[in-house]
C-alpha positions in Angstrom: 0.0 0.0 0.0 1.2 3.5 -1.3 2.2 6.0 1.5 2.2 8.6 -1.1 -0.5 11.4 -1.1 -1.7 13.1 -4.5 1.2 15.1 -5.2 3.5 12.5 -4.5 1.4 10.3 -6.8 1.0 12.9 -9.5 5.0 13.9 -9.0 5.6 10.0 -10.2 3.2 10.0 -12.7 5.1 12.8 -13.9 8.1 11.4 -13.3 7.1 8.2 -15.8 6.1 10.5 -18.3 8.8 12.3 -18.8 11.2 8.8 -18.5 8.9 7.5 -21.6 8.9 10.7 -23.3 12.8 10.7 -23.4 12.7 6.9 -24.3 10.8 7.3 -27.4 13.3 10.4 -28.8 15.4 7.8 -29.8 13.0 5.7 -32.2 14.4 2.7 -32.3 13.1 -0.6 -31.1 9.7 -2.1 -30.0 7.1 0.6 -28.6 6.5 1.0 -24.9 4.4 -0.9 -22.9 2.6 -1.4 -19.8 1.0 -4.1 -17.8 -2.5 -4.8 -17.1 -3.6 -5.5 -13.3 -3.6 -8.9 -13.4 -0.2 -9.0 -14.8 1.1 -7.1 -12.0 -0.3 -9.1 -9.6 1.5 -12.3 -10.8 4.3 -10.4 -10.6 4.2 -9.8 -7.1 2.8 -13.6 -6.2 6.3 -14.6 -8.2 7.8 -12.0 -6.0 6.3 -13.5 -2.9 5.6 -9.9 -1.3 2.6 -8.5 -0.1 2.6 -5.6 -2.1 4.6 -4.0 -4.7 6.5 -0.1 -4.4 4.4 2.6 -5.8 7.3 3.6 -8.2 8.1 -0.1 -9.2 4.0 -0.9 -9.9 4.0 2.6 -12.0 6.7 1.5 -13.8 5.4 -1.9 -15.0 1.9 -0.5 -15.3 3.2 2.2 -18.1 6.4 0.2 -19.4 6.6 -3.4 -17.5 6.1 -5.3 -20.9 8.6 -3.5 -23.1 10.3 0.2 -22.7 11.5 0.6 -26.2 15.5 0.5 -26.2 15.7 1.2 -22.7 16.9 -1.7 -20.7 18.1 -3.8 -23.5 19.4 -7.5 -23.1 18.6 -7.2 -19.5 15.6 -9.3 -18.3 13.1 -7.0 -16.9 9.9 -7.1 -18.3 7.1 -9.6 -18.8 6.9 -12.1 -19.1 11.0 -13.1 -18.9 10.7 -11.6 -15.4 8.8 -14.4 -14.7 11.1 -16.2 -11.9 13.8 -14.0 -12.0 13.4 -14.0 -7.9 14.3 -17.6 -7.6 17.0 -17.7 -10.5 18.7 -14.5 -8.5 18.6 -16.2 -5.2 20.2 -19.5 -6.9 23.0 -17.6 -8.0 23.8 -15.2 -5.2 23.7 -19.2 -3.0 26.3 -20.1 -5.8 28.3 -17.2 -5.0 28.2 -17.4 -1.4 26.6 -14.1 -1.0 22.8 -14.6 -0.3 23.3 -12.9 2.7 23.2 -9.6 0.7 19.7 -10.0 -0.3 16.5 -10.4 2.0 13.8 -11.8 1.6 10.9 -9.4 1.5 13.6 -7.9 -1.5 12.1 -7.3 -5.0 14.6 -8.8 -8.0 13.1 -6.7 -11.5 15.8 -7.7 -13.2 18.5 -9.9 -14.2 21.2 -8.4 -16.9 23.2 -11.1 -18.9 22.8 -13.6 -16.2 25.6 -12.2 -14.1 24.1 -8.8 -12.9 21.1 -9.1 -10.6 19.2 -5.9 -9.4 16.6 -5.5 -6.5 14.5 -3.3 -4.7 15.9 -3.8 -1.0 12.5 -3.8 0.5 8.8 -3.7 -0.3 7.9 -1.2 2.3 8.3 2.2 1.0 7.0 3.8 -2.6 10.4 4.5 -3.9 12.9 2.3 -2.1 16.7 1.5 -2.7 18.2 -0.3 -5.4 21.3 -2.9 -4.9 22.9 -4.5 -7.3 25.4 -7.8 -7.3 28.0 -9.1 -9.9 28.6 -12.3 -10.2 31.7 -13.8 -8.5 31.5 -10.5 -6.0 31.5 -11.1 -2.5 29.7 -7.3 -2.0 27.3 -5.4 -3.8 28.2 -3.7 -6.9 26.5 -0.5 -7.0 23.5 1.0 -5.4 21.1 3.4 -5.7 19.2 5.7 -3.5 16.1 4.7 -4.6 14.1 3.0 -7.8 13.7 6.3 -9.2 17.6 7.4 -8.9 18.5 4.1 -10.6 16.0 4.6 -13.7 17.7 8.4 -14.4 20.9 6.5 -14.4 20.2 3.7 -16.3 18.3 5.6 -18.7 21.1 8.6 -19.2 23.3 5.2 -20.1 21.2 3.5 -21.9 19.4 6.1 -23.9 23.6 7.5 -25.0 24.5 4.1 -26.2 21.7 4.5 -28.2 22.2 7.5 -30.0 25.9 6.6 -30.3 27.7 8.6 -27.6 
């Protein structure tokens, strides 16, 4: 359950805009995308949460199926995030790190197999990001929060794109 109130809510509807109005400069790739309800909710029974982080349900309501060249090769959107939470858990066990990672944590998404990212809780509308690498025996990089680590990925993502 969202603690936001109405601006808060209309700031990240904003927010979302914006990120998918910057997405579709470039004009390349598949169209953006969102999720229907029921959608969403399987992705939180996969998750095995109670409830998803406004930010996080916003973003797969408006881009959770496909978000254009942003977030290429990296596995986060339906359906291929489909069990992501399990395969992430597997190989942060392989790696001897799955004490990085709780359990009420979020995985959205899984880059190359090696790179797994996650929402640190799911209390909060806009919580932490952490990342792990593969063979690490610490995180890799974090973010302040979901939002922080869309601007960051998307600044990347969208510069590869237009070739910078």
């Amino acid at each position: 359950m969202s603690l936001l109130d109405n601006e808060g809510r209309d700031r990240a509807v904003e927010f979302f805009g914006d990120l998918i109005r910057s997405i579709e400069t470039i004009g390349k790739g598949p169209e953006v995308a969102g999720l229907g309800l029921d959608e969403i909710e399987q992705i939180r029974d996969d998750q095995q949460v109670d409830s998803l982080p406004f930010y996080y349900e916003e973003f797969l309501r408006r881009m959770g199926r496909c978000a254009g060249q942003f977030l290429i090769g990296t596995d986060a959107f339906y359906p291929g995030l489909m069990g992501i939470k399990s395969d992430a858990l597997e190989l942060l066990a392989e790696s001897g790190a799955s004490h990085l990672m709780a359990a009420n944590s979020i995985v959205f998404a899984i880059h190359q197999g090696y790179q797994v990212y996650w929402l640190e809780s799911e209390r909060g509308d806009d919580p932490p990001v952490a990342m792990y690498q593969e063979g690490g025996a610490e995180l890799q990089a974090r973010w302040e929060s979901f939002s922080a680590f869309l601007i960051d990925q998307s600044s990347r993502d969208l510069a590869l794109a237009r070739g910078q």
